[in-house]
C-alpha positions as CSV (number, residue, x, y, z in Angstrom):
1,X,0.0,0.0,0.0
2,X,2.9,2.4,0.9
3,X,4.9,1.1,-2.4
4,X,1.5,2.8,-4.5
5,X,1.1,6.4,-2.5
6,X,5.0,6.4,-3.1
7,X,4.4,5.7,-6.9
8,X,0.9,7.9,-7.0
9,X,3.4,11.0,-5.2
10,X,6.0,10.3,-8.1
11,X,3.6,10.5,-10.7
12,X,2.0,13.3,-9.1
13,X,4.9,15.0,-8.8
14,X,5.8,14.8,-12.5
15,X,2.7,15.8,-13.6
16,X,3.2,18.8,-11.5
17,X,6.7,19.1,-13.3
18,X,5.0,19.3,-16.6
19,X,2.5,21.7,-15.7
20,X,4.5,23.9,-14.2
21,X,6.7,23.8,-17.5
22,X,3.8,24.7,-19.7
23,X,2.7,27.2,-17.4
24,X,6.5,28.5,-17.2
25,X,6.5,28.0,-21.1
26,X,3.6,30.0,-21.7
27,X,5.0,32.8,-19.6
28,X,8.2,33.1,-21.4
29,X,6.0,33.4,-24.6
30,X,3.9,36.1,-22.9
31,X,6.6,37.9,-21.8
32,X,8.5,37.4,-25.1
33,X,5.5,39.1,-26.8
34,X,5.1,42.2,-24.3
35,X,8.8,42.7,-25.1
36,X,8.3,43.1,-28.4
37,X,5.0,45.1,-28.2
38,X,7.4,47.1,-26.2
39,X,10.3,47.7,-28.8
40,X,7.6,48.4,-31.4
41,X,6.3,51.0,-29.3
42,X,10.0,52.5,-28.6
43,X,10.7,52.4,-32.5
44,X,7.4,54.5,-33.3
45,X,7.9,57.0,-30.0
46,X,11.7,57.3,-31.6
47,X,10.8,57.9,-35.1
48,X,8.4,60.4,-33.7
49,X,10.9,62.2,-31.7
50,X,13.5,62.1,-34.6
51,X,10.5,63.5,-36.9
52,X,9.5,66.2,-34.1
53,X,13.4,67.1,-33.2
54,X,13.6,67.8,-37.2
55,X,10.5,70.4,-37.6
56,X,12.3,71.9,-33.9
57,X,15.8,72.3,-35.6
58,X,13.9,74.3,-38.4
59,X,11.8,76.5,-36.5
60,X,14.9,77.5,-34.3
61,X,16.8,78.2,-37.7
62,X,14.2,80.4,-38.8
63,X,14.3,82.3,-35.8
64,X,17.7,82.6,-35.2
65,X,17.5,84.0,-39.0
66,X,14.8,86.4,-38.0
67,X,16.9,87.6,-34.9
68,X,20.0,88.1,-36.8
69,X,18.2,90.0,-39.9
70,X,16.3,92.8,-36.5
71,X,19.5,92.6,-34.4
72,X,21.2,93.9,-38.2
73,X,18.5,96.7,-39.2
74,X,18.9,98.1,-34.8
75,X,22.4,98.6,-35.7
């Protein structure tokens, strides 16, 4: 009787193992796919900052030019 809870517990205990491996498994596949989510998200925020850093560098050409053409007509 002992020798069968003994072998019940082993096979308990590997089906245990298996579960937990699928359930480890499917973590790691979850995670793996919120990581990417996550680097797709930093590529768009990036482009968009590249895009908006762009249009900034322009606007504060233009108005360095405008500066420099009132600081020239003060003289």
């Amino acid at each position: 009787m002992a020798a069968k809870v003994a072998n019940t517990s082993t096979g308990g205990s590997a089906g245990q193992g298996v579960v937990n491996s699928a359930i480890n498994g499917g973590s790691q596949a979850a995670g793996q796919k919120e990581f990417q989510d996550q680097l797709e998200a930093l590529a768009a925020t990036s482009l968009a900052m590249a895009q908006r850093s762009v249009v900034t560098r322009t606007v504060v050409t233009e108005l360095q030019s405008v500066k420099k053409v009132a600081d020239e007509r003060v003289q």
